[in-house]
C-alpha positions in Angstrom: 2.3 -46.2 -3.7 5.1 -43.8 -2.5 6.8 -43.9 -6.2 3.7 -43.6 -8.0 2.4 -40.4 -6.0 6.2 -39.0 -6.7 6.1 -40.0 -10.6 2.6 -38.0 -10.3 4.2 -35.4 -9.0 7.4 -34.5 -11.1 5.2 -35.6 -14.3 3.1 -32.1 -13.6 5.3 -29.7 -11.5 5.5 -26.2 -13.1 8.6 -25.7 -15.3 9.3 -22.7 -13.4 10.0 -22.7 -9.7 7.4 -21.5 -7.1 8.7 -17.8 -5.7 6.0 -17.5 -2.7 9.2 -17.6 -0.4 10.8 -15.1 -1.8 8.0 -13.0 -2.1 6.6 -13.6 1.3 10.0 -13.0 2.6 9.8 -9.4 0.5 6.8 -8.5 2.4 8.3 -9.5 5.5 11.3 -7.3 5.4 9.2 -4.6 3.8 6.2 -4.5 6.1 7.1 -1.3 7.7 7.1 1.1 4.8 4.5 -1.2 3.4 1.7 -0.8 5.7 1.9 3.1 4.7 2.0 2.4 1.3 -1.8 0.6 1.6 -2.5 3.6 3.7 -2.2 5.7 1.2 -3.7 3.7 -1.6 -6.8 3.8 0.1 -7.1 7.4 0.9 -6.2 7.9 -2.9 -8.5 5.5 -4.0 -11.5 6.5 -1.6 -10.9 10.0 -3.2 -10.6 9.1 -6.4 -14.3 8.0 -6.1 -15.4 10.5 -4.2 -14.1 13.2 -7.1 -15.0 10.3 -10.2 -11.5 10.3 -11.1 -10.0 8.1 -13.8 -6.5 6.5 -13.4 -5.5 8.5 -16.3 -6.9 11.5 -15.2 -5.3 11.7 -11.6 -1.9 10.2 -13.7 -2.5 14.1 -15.8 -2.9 16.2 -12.9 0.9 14.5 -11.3 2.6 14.7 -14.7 3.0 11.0 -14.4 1.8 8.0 -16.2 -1.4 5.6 -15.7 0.7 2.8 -15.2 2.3 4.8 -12.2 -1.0 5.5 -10.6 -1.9 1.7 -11.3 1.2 0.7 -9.2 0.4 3.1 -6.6 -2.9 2.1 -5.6 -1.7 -1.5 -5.6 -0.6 -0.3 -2.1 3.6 -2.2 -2.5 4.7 1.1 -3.7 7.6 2.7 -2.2 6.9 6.1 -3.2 8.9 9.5 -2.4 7.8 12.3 -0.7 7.8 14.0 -4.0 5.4 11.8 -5.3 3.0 11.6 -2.1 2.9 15.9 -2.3 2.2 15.5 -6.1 -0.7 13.0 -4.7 -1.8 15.5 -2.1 -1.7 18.7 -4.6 -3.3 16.1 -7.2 -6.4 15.1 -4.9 -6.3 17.7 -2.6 -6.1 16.0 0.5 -3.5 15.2 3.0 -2.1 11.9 3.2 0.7 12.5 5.7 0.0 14.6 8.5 1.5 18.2 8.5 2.5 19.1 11.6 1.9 22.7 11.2 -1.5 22.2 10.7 -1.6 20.7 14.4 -2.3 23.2 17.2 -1.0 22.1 21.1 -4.7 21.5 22.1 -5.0 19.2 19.0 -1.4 17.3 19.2 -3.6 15.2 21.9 -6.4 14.2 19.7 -3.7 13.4 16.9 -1.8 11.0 19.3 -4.9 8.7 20.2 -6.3 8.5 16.7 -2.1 7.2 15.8 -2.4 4.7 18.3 -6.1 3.5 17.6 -4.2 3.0 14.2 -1.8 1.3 15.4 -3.5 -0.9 17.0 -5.6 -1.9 14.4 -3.7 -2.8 12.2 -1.3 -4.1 14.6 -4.5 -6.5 14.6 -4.5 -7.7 11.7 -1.6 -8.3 11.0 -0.6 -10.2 13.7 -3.5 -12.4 13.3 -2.2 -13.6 10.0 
């Protein structure tokens, strides 16, 4: 039974190897910056719908391409802080927080919305 199941087996395995590890171990060693990266795909999506943007027309406002903006709101792009102020002039929003813009009384407020965050999605992915 054993040598039948493995005949099975090797007669349909892929002719190119599997590369889940690798890629799981990408996202592992990449989570950090990653988990910003989907942050800011979803603000910039969210937008985006809000305003009835196009790919291509958010990809005209940056000087940049569609394909670009495609791979940006996939969320596993490590993007510059170039190209999240072209985002921000682009949309009009602010994806990263300024802290200029953050009075004394306010630096409070700012502090337990991070850490609601934080928790989060500290939550989710740790339940994973």
């Amino acid at each position: 039974m054993k040598e039948k199941t493995r005949e099975f087996l090797e007669a349909h395995q892929s002719q190119t190897p599997s590369k889940w590890r690798e890629e799981a171990e990408w996202r592992r060693d990449n989570w950090s910056w990653l988990q910003h990266s989907q942050k800011i795909a979803v603000k910039v999506l969210l937008k985006m719908k809000q305003d009835g943007l196009t790919q291509k027309a958010l990809a005209e406002r940056m000087n940049c391409t569609q394909q670009y903006v495609s791979k940006i709101l996939k969320g596993t792009e490590n993007m510059s802080l170039d190209t999240i102020t072209k985002l921000e002039d682009a949309l009009n929003i602010r994806l990263i927080l300024d802290e200029r813009s953050v009075s004394y009384s306010d630096s409070e407020e700012a502090t337990s919305i991070n850490m609601v965050a934080e928790e989060e999605l500290g939550e989710k992915y740790n339940s994973k």
